[in-house]
C-alpha positions in Angstrom: -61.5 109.3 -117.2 -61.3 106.6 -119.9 -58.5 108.1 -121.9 -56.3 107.2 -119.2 -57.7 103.5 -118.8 -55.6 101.2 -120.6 -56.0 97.4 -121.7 -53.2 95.0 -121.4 -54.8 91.5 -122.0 -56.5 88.7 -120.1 -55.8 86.5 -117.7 -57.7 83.0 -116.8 -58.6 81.8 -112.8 -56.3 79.4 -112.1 -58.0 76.5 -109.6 -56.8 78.7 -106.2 -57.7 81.5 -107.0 -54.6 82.7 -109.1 -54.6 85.0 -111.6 -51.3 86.1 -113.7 -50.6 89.9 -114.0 -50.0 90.7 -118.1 -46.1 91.4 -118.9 -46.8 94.8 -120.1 -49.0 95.9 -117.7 -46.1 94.5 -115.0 -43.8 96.6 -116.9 -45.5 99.6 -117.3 -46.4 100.1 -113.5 -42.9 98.2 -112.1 -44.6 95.5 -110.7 -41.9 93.3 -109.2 -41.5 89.6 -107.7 -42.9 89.8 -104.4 -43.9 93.5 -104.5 -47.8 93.7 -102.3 -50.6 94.5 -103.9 -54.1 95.4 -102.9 -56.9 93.5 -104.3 -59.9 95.9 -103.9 -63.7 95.6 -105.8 -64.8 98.1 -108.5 -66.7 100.9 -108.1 -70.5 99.5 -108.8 -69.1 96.0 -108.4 -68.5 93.6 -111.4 -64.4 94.0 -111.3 -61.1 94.3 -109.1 -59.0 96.7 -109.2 -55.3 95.8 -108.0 -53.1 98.5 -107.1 -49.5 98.5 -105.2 -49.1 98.5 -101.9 -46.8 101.5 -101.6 -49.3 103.7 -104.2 -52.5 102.7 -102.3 -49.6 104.6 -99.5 -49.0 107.7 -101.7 -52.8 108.0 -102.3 -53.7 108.1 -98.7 -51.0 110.5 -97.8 -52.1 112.7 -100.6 -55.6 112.6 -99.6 -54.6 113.3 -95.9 -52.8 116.4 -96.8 -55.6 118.0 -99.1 -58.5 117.1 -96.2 -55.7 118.9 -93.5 -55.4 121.7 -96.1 -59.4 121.7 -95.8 -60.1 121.3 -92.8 -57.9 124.6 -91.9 -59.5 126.3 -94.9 -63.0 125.7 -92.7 -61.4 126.5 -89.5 -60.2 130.2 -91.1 -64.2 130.4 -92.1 -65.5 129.9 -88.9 -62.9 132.1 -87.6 -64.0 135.1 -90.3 -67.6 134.2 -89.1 -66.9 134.7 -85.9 -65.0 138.0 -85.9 -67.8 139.6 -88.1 -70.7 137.9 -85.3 -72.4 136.5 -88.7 
């Protein structure tokens, strides 16, 4: 898990709140003027994560498909359970 974490820098809280996403790290995931992002706390708390809107997208589209592909792997199980009255 933390060979794929990567630091870019600091950044200091401006007096509203604002906080200025490192060149590098704006570059390297194509972080654009007015692109959205989503502002979401750490796992365990002490930290924000920020990730794009349209990946946050991907991400729940992926995990849609792999809990569909599930769910009709359980549904074939109950299916095999009931044909053999287990």
């Amino acid at each position: 898990m933390f060979d794929k974490v990567k630091f870019y820098g600091s950044a200091t809280v401006g007096t509203k709140g604002q906080i200025v996403i490192p060149v590098e790290a704006r570059a390297d995931l194509n972080i654009k003027e007015g692109d959205k992002v989503i502002v979401v706390r750490a796992p365990h708390g002490g930290g924000l994560m920020v990730l794009k809107a349209d990946m946050l997208e991907e991400i729940i589209a992926q995990t849609q498909a792999k809990l569909g592909s599930f769910a009709q792997t359980a549904k074939n199980i109950q299916q095999a359970i009931k044909k053999e009255n287990i």
